[in-house]
N, C-alpha and C positions, 0 to 999 in steps of 0.2 A: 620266659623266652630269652633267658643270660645265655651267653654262650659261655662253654669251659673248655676247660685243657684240651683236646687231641685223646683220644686211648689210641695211637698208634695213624696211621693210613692202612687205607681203606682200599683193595687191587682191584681195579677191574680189569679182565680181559676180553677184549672182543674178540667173537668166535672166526670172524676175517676179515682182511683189509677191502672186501668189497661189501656193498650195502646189504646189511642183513635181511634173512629175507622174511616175511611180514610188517615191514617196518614202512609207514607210509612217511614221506620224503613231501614237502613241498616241491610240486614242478617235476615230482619226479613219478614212474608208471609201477602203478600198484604189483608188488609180486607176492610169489609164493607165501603163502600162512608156512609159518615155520613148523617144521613136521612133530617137534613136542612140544611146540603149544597147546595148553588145556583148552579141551571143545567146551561148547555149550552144553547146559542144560538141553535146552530146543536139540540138540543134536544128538545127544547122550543117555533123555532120560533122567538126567542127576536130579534129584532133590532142589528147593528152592533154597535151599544154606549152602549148595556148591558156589564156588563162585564164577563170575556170568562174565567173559571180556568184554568191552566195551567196542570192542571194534567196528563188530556189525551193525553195534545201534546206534552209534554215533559216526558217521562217518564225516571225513574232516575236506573241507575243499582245498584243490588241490592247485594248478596250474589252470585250468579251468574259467575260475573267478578273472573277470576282465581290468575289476579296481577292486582298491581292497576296501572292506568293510567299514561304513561308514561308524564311528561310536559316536552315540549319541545320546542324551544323559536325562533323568528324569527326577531332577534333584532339586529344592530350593535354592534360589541364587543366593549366593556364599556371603558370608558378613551377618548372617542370622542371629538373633542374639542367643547369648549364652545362657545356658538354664545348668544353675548351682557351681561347683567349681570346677569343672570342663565345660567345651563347648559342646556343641550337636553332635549328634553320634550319625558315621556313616559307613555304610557295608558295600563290600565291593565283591561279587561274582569269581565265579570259575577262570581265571585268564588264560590257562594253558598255553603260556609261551609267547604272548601277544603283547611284548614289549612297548611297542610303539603306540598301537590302540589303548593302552593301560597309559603310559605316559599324555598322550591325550586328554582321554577321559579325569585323570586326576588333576591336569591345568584346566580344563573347561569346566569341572568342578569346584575351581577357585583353593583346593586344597595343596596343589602345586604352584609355584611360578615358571617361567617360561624355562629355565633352566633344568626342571624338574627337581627343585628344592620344596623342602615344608616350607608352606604360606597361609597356615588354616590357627595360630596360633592355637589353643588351648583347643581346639577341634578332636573329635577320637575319629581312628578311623581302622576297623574290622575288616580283615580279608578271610573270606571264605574257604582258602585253602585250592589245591589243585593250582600251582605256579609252572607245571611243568610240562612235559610231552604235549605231542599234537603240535604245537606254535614252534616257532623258529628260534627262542632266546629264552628257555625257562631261566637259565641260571642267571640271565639280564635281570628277569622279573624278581628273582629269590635278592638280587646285588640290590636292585631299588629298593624294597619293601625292608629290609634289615638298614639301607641308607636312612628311609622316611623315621624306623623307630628310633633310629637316635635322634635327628633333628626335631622331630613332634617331640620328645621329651624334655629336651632342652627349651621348647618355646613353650611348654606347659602345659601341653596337651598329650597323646598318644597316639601311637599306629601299632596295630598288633593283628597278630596270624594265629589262626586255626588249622589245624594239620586236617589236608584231604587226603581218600585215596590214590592219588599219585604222586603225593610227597612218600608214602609208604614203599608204593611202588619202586620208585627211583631208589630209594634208601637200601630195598632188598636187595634191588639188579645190581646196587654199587658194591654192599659187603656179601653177597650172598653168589652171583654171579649164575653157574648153568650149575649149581648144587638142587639136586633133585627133591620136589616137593609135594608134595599128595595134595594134589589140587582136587580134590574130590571127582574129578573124570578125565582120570590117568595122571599120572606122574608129569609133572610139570616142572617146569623152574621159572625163577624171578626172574631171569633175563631172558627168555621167553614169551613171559609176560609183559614185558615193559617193552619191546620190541611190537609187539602185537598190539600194544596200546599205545600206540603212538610214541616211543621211546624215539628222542634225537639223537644222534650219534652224538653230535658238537655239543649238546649239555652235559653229556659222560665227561667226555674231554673235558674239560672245565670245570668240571662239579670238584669242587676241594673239600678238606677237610672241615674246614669250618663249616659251608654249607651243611655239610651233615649232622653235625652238631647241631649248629641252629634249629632244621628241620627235625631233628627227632626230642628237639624238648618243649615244640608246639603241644598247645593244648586241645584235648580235642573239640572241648565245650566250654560258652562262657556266658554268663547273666552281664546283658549291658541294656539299662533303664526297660525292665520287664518283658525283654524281648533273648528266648533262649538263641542265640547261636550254635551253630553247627555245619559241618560241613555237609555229611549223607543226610538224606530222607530215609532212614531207615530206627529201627528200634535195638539195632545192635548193643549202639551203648548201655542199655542196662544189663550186658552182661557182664561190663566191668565193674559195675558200683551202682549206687541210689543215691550219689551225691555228685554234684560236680566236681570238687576236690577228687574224690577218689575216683572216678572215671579217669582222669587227666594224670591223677598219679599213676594207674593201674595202665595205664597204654605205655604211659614214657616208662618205669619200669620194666614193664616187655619188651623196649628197643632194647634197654640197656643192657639186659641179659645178652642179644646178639644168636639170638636161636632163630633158623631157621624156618623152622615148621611156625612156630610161634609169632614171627612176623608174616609169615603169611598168613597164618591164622586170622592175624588185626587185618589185613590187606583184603581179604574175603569175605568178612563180616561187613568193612564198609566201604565195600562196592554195592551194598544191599541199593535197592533204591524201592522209591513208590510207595513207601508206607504210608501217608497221608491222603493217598489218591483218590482209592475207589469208595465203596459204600461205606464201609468202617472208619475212614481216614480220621475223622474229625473224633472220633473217641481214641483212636491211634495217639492222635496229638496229644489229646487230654489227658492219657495216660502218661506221656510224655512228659508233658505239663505240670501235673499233677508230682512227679515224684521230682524233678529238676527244677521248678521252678520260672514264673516267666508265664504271659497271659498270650504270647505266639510263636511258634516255631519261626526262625529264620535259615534257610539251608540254602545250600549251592548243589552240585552232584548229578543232580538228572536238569537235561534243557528243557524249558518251560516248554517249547513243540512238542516234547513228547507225554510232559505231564498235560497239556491238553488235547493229548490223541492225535496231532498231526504229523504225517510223516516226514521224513528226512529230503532232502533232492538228492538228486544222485550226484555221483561223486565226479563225474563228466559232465553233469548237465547245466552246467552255468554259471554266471555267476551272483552278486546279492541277490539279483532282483526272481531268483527262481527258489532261494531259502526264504527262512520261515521268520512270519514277520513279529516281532518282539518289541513291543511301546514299554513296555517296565517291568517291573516286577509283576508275577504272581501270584497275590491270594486268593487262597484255595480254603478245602476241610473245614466249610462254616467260618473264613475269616481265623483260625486259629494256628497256619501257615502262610510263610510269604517264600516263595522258589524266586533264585536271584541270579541261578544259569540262566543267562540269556542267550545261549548257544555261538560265542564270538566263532566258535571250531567247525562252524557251519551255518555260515556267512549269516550270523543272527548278529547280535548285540550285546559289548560288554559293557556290565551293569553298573553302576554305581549311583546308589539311592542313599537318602538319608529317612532315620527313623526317627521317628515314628511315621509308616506312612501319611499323607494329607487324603482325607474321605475315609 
């Protein structure tokens, strides 16, 4: 997760100086699906390896909510003793943009001080990936979490990042722009799609070259004390490798390349979600398990209301106390899964546990 030199800047053009249209805005009234944006599956027919926007199944509250989301944390109180030479290991959810509620939750976890500096000395602490779209500050949240990795390293401990699908996302929409892409139900583009998935105009703006760096030499997978991390629920990654090493090399070389079809290829695969879910799940894992390493899956990606079959509120209809109620994390698949979207993007709860679960 070094960053290097620049290959150049990176153009984006937005297609006009007024709000694009599928683009959901805080406070502001939902419009038009942009007219090539790729459909659903549900709506197309495609195949379950097309890839599925998020829009419809996540919908994000809007002006609606009366206060904002309370964060609230399910974690051992901080100063726990250290086991070997780091301290406790802890995982932090989906944040999509939720600056403020992340800044929070990382001072009420004792791993910030009021300032939002490291204060967890030799503490490690994993993010789950997805810093961007839907929230109001991804490039705030991408500015902290590369702040945090240097001062946790300096105090002897770590902060480090896992690349989700809308670090992918964003990365496309930046180099790739409205270059036309076989979304598997109809010709699509990256910025299309990240417009439809909650793409903020003000993080384009902002987003520099370093950022993009940064974000495309995250790793996609990582073994920390027998617990696999990763961002999707999904079994994509064995299509890069049967190792961690080479899953993480096999991704970040395909940014590096700078092909189009090819990163959205990565961007499609792990938008997958629900693979640990239904009847099969818990041998899903296993397999999982079995060839990566690690005795439970730990992912972000899909909101725990939808891995436990509850629906969404509507996107007018209120505000916390009509979304979906989320106390911690989720395991699931026989205990061989824990889901760590607490759905902040629909007035749920962002997460931050430490592992090894307690019970």
């Amino acid at each position: 997760m070094t960053q290097g030199a620049g290959q150049g800047p990176d153009m984006w053009q937005p297609t006009s100086a007024a709000s694009p249209p599928g683009m959901s805005l805080p406070g502001a009234p939902r419009l038009a699906q942009p007219p090539q944006a790729p459909q659903t599956p549900a709506d197309e027919g495609v195949p379950d390896d097309g890839y599925t926007p998020t829009q419809r199944d996540l919908p994000v509250i809007g002006a609606g909510a009366a206060t904002p989301t309370p964060t609230l944390l399910d974690i051992p109180a901080p100063g726990a003793e250290a086991e070997g030479p780091f301290g406790p290991l802890y995982v932090v959810g989906d944040v999509h943009g939720y600056l403020d509620e992340l800044r929070s939750a990382l001072h009420s976890a004792g791993l910030t001080d009021a300032e939002g500096h490291w204060a967890a000395g030799n503490a490690r602490l994993w993010f789950l990936g997805d810093f961007t779209d839907r929230g109001p500050d991804g490039v705030g949240v991408i500015d902290l979490v590369m702040q945090l990795s240097a001062e946790a390293a300096a105090a002897g401990g770590y902060c480090k990042a896992l690349m989700g699908n809308h670090e992918l996302l964003i990365i496309g929409a930046r180099r790739f722009g409205d270059t036309p892409v076989d979304s598997g139900a109809g010709t699509a583009s990256f910025q299309a799609a990240w417009l439809l998935n909650g793409g903020q105009r003000g993080d384009m703006e902002r987003l520099q070259e370093h950022h993009l760096q940064w974000m495309s030499r995250l790793d996609a997978m990582t073994l920390a004390d027998d617990h696999l991390l990763l961002h999707s629920d999904t079994t994509a990654y064995l299509d890069y490798g049967d190792t961690i090493p080479a899953v993480n090399d096999a991704v970040r070389q395909a940014l590096e390349r700078r092909d189009a079809d090819e990163t959205w290829d990565l961007f499609r695969k792990f938008t997958k979600r629900f693979a640990f879910r239904d009847e099969g799940g818990p041998q899903t894992a296993r397999d999982l398990l079995d060839t990566y390493g690690g005795s439970r899956v730990v992912h972000g990606h899909s909101p725990i209301p939808y891995l436990l079959g509850e629906s969404a509120p509507a996107e007018d209809g209120g505000g916390a106390d009509a979304g979906p109620q989320v106390t911690g994390p989720h395991v699931y698949a026989d205990r061989l899964a824990i889901a760590m979207d607490g759905g902040v993007t629909m007035a749920g709860k962002l997460l931050v546990s430490r592992l090894p679960l307690a019970g």
